[in-house]
C-alpha positions in Angstrom: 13.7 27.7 93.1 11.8 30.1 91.7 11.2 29.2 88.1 10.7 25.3 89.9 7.8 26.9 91.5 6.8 29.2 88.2 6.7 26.0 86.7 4.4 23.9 89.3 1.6 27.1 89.3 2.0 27.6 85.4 1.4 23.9 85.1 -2.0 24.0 88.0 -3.7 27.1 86.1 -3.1 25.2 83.0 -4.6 22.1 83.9 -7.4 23.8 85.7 -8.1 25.5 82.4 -8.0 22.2 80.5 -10.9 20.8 83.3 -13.3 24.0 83.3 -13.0 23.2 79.4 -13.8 19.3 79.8 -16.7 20.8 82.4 -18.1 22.9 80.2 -17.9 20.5 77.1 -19.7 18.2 79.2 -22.6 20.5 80.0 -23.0 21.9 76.5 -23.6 18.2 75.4 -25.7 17.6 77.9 -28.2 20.7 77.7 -28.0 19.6 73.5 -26.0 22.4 72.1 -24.4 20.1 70.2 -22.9 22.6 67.5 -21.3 25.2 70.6 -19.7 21.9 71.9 -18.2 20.8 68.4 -16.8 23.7 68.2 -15.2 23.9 71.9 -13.9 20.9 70.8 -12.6 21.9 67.8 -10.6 25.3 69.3 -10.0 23.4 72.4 -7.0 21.0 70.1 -6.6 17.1 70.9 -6.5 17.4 74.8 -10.1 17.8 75.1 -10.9 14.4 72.6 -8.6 12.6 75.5 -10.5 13.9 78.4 -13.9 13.2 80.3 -15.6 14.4 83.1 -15.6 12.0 86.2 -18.9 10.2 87.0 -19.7 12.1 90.3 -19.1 16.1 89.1 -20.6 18.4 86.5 -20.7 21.6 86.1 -24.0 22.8 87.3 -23.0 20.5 91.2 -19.6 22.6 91.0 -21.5 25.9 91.1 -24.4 25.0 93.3 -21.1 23.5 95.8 -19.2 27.0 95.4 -23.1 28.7 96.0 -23.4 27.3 99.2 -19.3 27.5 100.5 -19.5 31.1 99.2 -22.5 31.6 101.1 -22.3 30.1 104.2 -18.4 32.2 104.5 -19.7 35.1 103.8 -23.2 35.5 104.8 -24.6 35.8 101.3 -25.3 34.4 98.0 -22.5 34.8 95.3 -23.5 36.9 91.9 -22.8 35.4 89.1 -24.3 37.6 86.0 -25.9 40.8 85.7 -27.6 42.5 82.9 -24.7 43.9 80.0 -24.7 48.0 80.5 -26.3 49.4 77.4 -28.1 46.9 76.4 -31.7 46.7 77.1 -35.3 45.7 74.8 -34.2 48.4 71.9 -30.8 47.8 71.4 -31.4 44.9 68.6 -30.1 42.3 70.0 -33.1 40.3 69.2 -33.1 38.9 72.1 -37.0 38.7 73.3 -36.3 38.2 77.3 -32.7 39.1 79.4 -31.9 36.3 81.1 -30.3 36.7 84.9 -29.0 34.9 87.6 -29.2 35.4 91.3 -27.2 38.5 91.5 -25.6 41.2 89.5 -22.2 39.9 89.4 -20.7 38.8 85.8 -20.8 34.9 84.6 -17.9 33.5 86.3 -17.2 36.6 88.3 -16.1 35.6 92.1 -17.8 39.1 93.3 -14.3 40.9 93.3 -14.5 44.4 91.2 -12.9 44.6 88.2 -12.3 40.8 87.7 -15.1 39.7 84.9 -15.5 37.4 82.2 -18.0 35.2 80.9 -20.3 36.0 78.1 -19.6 39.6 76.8 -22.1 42.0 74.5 -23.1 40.0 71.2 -23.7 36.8 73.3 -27.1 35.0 72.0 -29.6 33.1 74.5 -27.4 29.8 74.0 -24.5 31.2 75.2 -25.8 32.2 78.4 -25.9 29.8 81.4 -29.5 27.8 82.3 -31.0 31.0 84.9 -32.8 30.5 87.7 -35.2 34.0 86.5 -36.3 35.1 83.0 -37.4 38.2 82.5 -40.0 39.6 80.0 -39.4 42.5 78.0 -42.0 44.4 80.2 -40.8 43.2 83.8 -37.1 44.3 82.4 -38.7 47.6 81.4 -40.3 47.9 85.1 -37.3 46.7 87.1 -35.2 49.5 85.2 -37.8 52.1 86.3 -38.7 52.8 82.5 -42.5 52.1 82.8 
């Protein structure tokens, strides 16, 4: 009974992997990164060439869905990224402007401690999500208390 029902959840994380790939294949192609999503594709093996995303979901309604479930249980707005600790205007990333979301909780993060992932340190602009605030060098330097 056991392994049945190892089996049945091994088999529901897998193909809930497989559709936040297919999701976020389809929004790479959308927003044009055209060479992030060739590649997804490529380290993402046949399954993903099979595959579409359904006519009434997409990435971007997924979030703004969980936003507003998240919100409305728990009286508050979800965080989904925060700034990467250490890095900041001088630490060559060549990144002009940190881009942040509506909270300080990690890309994909479901606001529980010590459960991250998304885009680690290294990550260029076109690997971050579309933001809902951009921040200028300066403003970053301000809301850090270094000006």
């Amino acid at each position: 009974v056991k392994t049945k029902s190892r089996s049945i959840t091994d088999k529901q994380s897998s193909d809930r992997q497989r559709d936040c790939l297919v999701l976020i294949l389809s929004f790479l192609r959308h927003f044009g990164y055209v060479e992030s999503a060739a590649q997804l594709q490529n380290e993402g093996g046949t399954a993903l060439t099979k595959l579409e995303v359904v006519d009434n979901v997409d990435l971007v309604q997924v979030l703004t869905e969980y936003e507003e479930f998240y919100e409305m249980k728990f009286k508050r707005k979800p965080k989904f990224s925060r700034l990467v600790a250490g890095l900041g205007t001088g630490s060559g990333t060549g990144m002009g402007t940190m881009v942040r979301g509506s909270g300080g909780g990690t890309v994909g993060s479901r606001g529980h401690r010590g459960r991250r992932s998304g885009v680690g340190v290294g990550a260029t602009p076109k690997q971050l999500l579309p933001s809902r605030h951009v921040l200028s060098p300066s403003k970053m330097r301000e809301e850090q208390g270094m000006l």
